[in-house]
LOPA-357042 format. One record per residue: residue number from 1; y, x, z of N, C-alpha, C, O in turn. Coordinates in pm, whole numbers, m for minus. Example, Ala and Ser with C-alpha at 12.3 -4.5 7.8 and 13.67 -1.06 7.14 Angstrom:
2
NODE, nr, n_yy, n_xx, n_zz, ca_yy, ca_xx, ca_zz, c_yy, c_xx, c_zz, o_yy, o_xx, o_zz
NODE, 1, m569, 1319, 780, m450, 1230, 780, m330, 1320, 780, m332, 1424, 846
NODE, 2, m225, 1285, 708, m106, 1367, 714, 3, 1290, 787, 114, 1341, 804
END
This chain:
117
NODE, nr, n_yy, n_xx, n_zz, ca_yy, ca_xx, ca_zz, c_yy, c_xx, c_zz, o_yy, o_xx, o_zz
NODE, 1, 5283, m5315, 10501, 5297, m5364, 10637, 5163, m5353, 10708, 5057, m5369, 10647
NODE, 2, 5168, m5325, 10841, 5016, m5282, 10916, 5043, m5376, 11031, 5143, m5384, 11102
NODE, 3, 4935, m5443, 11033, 4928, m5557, 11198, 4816, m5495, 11226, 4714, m5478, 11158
NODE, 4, 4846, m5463, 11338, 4726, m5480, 11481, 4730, m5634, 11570, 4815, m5707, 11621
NODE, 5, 4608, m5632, 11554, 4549, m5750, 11627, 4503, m5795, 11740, 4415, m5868, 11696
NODE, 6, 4495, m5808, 11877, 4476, m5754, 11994, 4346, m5889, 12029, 4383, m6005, 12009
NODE, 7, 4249, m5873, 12063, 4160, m5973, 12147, 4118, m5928, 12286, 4156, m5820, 12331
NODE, 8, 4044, m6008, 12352, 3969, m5954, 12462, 3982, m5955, 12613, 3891, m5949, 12696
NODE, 9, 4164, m5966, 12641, 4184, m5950, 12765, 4194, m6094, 12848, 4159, m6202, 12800
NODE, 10, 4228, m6082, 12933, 4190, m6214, 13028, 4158, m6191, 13223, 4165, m6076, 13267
NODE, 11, 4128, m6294, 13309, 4107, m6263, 13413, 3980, m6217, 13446, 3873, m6259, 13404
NODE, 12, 4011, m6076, 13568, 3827, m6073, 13618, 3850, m6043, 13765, 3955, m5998, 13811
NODE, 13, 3752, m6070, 13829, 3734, m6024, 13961, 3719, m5820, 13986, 3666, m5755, 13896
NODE, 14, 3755, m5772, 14070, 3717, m5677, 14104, 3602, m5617, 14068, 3502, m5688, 14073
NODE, 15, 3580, m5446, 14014, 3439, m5461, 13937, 3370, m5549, 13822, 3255, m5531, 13781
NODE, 16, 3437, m5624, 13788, 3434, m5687, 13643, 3424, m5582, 13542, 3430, m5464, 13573
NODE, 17, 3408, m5619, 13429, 3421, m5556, 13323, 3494, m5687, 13166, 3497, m5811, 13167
NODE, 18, 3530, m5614, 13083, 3592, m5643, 12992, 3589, m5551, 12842, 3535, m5441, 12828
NODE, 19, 3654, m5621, 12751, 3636, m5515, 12589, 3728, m5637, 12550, 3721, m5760, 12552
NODE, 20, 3858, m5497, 12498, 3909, m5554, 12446, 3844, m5467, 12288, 3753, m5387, 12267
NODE, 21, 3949, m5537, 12201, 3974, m5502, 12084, 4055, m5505, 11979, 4134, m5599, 11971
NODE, 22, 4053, m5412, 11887, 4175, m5400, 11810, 4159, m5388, 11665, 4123, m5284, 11610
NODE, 23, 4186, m5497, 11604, 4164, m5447, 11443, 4287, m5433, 11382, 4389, m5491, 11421
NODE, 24, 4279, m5336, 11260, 4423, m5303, 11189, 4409, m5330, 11061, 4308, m5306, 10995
NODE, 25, 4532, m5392, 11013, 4507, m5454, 10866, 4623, m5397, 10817, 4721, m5373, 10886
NODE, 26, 4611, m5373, 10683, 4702, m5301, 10563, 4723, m5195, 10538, 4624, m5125, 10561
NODE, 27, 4846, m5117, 10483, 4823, m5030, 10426, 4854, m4881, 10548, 4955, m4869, 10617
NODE, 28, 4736, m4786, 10545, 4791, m4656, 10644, 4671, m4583, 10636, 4573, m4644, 10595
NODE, 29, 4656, m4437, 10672, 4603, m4325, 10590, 4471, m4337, 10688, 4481, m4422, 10776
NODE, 30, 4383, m4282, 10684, 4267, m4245, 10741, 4269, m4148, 10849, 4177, m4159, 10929
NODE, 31, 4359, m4050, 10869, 4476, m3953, 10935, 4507, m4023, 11037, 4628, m4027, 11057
NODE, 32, 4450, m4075, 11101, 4514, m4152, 11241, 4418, m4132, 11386, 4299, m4102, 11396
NODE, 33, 4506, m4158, 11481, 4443, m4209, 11611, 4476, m4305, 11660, 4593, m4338, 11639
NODE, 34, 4402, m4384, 11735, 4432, m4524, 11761, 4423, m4495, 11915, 4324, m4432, 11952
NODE, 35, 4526, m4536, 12022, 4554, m4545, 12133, 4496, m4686, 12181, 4442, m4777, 12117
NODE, 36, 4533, m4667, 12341, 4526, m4796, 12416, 4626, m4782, 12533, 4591, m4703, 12621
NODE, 37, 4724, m4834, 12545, 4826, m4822, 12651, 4855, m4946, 12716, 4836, m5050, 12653
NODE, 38, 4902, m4949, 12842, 4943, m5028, 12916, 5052, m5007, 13018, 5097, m4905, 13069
NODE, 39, 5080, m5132, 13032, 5215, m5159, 13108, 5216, m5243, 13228, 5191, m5358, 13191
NODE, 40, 5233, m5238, 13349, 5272, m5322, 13457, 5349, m5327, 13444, 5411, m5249, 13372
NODE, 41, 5405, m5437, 13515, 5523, m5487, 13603, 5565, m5385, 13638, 5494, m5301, 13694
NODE, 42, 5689, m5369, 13614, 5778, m5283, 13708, 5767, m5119, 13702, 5821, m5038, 13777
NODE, 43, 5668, m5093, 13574, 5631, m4936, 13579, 5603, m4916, 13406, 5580, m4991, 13311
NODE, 44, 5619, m4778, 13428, 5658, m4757, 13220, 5486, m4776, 13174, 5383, m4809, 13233
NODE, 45, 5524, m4734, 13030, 5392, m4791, 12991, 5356, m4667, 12945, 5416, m4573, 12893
NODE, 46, 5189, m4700, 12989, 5130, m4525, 13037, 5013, m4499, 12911, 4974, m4592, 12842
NODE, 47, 4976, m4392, 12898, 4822, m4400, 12786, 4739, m4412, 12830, 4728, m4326, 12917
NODE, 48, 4653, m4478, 12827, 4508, m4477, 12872, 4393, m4429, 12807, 4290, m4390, 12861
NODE, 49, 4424, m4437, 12664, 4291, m4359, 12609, 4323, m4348, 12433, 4397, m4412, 12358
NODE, 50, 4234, m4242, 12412, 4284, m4197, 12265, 4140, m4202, 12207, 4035, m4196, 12272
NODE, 51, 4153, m4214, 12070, 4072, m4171, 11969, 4060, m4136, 11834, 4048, m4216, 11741
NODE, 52, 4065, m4000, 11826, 4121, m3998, 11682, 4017, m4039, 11569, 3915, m4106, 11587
NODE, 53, 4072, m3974, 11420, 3975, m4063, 11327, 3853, m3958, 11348, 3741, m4006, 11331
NODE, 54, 3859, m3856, 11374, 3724, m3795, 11399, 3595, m3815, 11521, 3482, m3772, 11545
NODE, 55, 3718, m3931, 11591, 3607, m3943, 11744, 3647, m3914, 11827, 3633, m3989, 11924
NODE, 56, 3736, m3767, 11847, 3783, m3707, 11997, 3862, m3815, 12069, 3959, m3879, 12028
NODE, 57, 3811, m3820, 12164, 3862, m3913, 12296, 3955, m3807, 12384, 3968, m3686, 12400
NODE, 58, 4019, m3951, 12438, 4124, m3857, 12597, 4138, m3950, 12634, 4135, m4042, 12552
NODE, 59, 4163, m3983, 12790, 4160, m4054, 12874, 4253, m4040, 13000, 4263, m3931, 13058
NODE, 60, 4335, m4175, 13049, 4402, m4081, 13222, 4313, m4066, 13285, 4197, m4105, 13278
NODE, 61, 4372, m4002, 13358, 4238, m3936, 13486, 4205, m4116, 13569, 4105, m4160, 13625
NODE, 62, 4309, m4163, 13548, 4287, m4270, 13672, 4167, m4393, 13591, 4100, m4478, 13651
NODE, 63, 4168, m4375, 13484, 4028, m4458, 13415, 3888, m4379, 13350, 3804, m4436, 13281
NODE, 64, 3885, m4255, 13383, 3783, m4163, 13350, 3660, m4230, 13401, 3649, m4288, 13509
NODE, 65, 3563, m4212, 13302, 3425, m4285, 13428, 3418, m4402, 13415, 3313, m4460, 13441
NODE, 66, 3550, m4484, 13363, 3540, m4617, 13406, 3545, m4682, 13212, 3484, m4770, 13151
NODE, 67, 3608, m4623, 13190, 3628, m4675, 13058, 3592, m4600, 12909, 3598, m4478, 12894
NODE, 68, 3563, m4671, 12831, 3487, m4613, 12776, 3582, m4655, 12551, 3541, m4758, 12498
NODE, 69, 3669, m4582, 12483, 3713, m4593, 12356, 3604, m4538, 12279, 3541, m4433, 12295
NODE, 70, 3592, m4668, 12157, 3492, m4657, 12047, 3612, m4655, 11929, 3734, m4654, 11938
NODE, 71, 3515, m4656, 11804, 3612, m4705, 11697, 3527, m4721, 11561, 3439, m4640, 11531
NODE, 72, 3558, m4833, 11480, 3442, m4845, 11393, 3539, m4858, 11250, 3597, m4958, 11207
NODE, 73, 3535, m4708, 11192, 3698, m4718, 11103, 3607, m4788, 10996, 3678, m4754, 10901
NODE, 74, 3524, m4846, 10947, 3454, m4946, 10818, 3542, m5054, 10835, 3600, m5105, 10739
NODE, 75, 3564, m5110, 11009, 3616, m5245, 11037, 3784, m5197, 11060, 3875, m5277, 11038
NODE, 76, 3804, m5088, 11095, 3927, m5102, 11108, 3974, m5119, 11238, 4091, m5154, 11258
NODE, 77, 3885, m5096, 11339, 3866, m5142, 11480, 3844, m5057, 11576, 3766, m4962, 11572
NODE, 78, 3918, m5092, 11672, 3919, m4949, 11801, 3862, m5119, 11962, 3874, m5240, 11983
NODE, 79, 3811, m5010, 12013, 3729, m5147, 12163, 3810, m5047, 12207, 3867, m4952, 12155
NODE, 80, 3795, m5119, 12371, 3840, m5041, 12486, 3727, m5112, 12589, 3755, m5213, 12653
NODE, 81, 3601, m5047, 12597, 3517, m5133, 12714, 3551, m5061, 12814, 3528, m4942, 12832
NODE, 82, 3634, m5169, 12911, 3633, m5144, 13068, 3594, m5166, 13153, 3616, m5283, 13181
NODE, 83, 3513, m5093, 13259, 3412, m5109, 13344, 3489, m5146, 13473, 3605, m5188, 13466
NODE, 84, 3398, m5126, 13640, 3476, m5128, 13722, 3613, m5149, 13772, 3684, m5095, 13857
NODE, 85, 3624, m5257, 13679, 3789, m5306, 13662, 3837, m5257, 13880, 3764, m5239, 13978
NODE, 86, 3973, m5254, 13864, 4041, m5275, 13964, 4159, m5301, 13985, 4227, m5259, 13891
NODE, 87, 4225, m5356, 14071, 4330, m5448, 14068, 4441, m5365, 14030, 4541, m5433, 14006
NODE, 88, 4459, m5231, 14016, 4594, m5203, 13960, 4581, m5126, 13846, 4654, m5033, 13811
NODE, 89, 4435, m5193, 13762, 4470, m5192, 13578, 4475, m5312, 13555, 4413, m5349, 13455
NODE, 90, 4560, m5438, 13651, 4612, m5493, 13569, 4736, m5453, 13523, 4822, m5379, 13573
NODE, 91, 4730, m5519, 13413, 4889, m5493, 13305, 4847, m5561, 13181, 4742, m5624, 13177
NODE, 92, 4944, m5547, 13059, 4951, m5553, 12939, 4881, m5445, 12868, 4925, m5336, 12902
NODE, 93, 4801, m5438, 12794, 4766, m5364, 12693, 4783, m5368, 12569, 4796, m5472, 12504
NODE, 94, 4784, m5268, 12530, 4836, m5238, 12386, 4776, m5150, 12329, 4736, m5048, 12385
NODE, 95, 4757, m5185, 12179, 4700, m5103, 12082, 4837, m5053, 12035, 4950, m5100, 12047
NODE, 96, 4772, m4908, 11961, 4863, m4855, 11864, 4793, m4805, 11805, 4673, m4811, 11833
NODE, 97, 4855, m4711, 11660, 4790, m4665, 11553, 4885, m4579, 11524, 4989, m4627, 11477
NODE, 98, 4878, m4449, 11541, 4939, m4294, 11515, 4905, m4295, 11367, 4785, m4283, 11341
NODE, 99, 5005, m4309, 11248, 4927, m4259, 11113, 5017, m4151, 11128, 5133, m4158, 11168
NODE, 100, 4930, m4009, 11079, 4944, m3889, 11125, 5034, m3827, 10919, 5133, m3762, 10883
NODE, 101, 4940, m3887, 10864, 4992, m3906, 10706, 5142, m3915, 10684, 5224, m3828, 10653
NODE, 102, 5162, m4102, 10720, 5284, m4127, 10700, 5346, m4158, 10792, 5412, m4262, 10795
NODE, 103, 5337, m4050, 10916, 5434, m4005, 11029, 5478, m4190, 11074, 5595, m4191, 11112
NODE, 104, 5444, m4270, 11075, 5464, m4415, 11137, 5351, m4430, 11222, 5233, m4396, 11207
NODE, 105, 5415, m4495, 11322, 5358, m4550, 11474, 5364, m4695, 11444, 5464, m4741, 11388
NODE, 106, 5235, m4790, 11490, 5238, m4948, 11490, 5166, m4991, 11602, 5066, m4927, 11635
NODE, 107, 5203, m5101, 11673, 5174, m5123, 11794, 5131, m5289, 11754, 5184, m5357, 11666
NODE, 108, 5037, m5323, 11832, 5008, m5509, 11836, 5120, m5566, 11953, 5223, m5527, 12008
NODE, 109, 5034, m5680, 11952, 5141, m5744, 12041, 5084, m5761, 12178, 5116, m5845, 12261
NODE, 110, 5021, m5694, 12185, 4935, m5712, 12395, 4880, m5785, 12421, 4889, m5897, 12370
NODE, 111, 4800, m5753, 12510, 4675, m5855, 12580, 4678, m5845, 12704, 4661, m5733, 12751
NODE, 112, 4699, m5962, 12794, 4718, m5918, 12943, 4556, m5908, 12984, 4473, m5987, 12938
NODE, 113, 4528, m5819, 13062, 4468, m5788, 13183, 4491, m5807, 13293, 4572, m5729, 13344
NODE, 114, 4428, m5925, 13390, 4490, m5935, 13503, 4333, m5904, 13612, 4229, m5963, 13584
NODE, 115, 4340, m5815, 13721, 4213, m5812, 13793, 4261, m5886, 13957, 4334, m5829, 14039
NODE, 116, 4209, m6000, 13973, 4207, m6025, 14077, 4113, m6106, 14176, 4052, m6206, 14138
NODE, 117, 4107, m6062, 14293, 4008, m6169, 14362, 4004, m6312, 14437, 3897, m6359, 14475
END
């Protein structure tokens, strides 16, 4: 069984910044990328940023510049430091964990992000 763990999110003003984070516990291959996705109200839930176990990043265009995926696989842990927050990344965020090995997807349970002034 694999839990992701979600910390970090919470309220900020405009231009705020934030880090979330994500640690993963139990059993799954080294063969992975760990996502960060989110969801508003009322709209599907989109990717925001990738990192696989080698490092390669991807990002939407609409948080490029602004945000920044680490990952520290000793801990088991993927951040998401977000800069220049603005009011329509608020949403829910979510970790996931692509094990590429044993073809299973695991998701935490979300962290709201809310940006407002």
């Amino acid at each position: 069984q694999v839990q992701l763990v979600e910390s970090g999110g919470g309220s900020v003003q405009p231009g705020g910044s934030l880090r979330l984070s994500c640690t993963a516990s139990g059993t799954f291959s080294h063969i992975n990328a760990m996502n960060w996705l989110r969801q508003a109200p009322g709209k599907q839930r989109e990717l925001v940023a990738q990192i696989t176990a080698r490092g390669s990043t991807n990002y939407a265009d609409s948080v490029k510049d602004r945000f920044a995926i680490s990952r520290d696989n000793a801990k088991n842990t993927v951040y998401l430091q977000m800069n220049s927050l603005k009011p329509e990344d608020t949403a829910v965020y979510y970790c996931n964990l692509q094990d590429s090995y044993y073809q299973r997807d695991y998701w935490g349970q979300g962290t709201q992000v809310t940006v407002s002034s």
